[in-house]
C-alpha positions in Angstrom: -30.2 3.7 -17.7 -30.8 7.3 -17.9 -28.8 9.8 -15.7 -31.1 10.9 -13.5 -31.1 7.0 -12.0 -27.4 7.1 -11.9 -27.6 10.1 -10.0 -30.0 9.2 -7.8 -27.5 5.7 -7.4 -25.2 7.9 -6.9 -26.4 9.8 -4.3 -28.0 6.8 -2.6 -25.1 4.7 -2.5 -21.8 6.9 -2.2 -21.6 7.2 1.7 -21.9 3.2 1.8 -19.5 2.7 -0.8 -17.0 5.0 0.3 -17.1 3.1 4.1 -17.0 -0.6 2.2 -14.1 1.1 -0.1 -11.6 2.2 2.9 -12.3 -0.8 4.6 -10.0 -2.5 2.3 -7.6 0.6 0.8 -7.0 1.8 4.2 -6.8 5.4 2.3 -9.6 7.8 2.4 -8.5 9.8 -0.9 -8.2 6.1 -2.7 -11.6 5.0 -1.5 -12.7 8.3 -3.0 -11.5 7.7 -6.2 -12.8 4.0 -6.1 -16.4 5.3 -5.6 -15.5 7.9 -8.4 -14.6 5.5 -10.5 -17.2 3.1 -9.8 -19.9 5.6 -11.4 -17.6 6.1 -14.7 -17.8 2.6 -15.8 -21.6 2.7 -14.9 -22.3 5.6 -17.1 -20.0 4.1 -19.6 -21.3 1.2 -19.7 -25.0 2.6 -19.3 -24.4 3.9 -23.2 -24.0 0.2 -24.5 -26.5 -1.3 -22.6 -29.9 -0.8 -20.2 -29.1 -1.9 -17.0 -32.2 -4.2 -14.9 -31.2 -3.6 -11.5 -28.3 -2.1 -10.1 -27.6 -3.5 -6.1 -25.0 -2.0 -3.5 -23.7 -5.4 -4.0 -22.7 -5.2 -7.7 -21.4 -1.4 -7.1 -19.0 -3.3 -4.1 -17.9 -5.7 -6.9 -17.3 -3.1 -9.7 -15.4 -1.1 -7.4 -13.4 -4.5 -6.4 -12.5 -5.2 -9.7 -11.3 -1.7 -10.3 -8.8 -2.1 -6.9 -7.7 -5.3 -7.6 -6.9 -4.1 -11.7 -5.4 -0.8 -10.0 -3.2 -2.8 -7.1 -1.5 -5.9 -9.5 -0.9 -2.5 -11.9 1.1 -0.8 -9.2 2.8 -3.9 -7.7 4.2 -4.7 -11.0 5.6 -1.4 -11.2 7.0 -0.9 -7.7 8.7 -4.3 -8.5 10.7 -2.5 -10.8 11.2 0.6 -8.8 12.4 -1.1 -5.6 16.0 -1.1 -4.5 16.8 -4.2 -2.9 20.5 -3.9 -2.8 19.9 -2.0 0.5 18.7 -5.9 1.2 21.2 -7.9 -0.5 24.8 -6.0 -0.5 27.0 -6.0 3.0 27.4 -2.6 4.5 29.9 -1.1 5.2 28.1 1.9 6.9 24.9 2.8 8.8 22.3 4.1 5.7 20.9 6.5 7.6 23.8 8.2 9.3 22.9 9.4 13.0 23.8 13.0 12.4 21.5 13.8 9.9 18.7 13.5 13.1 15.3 15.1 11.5 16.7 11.8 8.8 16.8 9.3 10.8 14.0 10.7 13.5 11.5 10.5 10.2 12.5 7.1 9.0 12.6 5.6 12.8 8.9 7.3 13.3 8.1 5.4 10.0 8.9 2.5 10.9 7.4 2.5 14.1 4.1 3.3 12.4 4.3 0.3 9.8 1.8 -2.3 10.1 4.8 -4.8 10.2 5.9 -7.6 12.9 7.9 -6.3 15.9 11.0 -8.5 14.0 10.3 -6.6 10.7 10.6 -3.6 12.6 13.8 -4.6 14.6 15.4 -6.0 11.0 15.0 -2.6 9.4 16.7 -0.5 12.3 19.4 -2.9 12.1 19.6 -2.7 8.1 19.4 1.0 8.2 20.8 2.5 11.5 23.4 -0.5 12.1 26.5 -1.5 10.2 24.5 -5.1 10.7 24.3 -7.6 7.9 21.7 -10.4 7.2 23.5 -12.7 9.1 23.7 -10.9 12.3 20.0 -10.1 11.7 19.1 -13.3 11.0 20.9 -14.6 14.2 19.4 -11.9 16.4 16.2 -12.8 15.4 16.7 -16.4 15.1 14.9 -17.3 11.6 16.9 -17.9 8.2 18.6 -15.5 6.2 16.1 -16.0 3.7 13.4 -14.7 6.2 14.3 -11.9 6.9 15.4 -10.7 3.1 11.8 -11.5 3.0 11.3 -9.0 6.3 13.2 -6.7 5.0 11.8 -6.9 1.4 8.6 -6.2 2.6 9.1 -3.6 5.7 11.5 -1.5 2.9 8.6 -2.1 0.7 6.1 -0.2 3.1 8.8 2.0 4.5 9.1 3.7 1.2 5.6 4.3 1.0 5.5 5.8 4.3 8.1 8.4 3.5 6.7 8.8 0.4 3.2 9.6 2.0 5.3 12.2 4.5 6.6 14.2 1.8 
């Protein structure tokens, strides 16, 4: 396949791929990237061999592959950057103290704006503005202590991203 029909693939097919691509990343500049990416391997792969006929739905699928290679990649290492003793360890102290306010005003508008259960949400306040430990949680919220390390897990999990993404 010469370059001319990847451009004209290109051109044909980038709007489309970039709607299909942040339907699932939920991130404009990632679905960008996907789409960029997408065209690489084609033109890569162009050099080894012709390609017949190249569909919208085998561009989805190369761009699907690439996510799914790019997301296991990153959840294996955020499983080593996460710090769950803010789950595990009592505490003895709020995390985020109240008189540091632009603090605690970022990470409470965080959490508000994760895509997490309203008991998630309640869980992490309690973690991180409370002197509250998983029991009290739990109780509170009336599932198992194993729950909500689970809720917690996963709301730190996103929470760090969000900060991250305020920076």
């Amino acid at each position: 396949m010469n370059h001319k029909k990847i451009e004209t693939l290109y051109h044909e097919n980038k709007e489309f791929l970039f709607r299909k691509f942040l339907s699932f990343t939920q991130d404009p500049d990632q679905a960008y990237d996907l789409v960029q990416s997408v065209f690489l391997r084609i033109i890569d792969y162009s050099q080894r061999r012709e390609f017949l006929n190249i569909n919208k739905s085998f561009l989805v699928k190369v761009g699907f592959n690439i996510f799914i290679t790019e997301y296991n990649k990153n959840k294996r290492d955020s499983k080593r950057e996460i710090d769950y003793t803010l789950v595990n360890e009592p505490v003895e102290e709020p995390i985020v103290k109240e008189d540091n306010t632009d603090l605690s005003k970022l990470v409470s508008k965080c959490i508000d704006g994760l895509t997490v259960s309203e008991r998630t949400k309640t869980a992490l306040r309690m973690r991180l503005f409370g002197e509250e430990g998983i029991n009290s949680i739990s109780e509170l919220n009336q599932v198992s202590n194993r729950t909500t390390i689970r809720d917690l897990k996963r709301g730190l999990a996103l929470l760090k991203v969000a900060l991250n993404d305020k920076r």
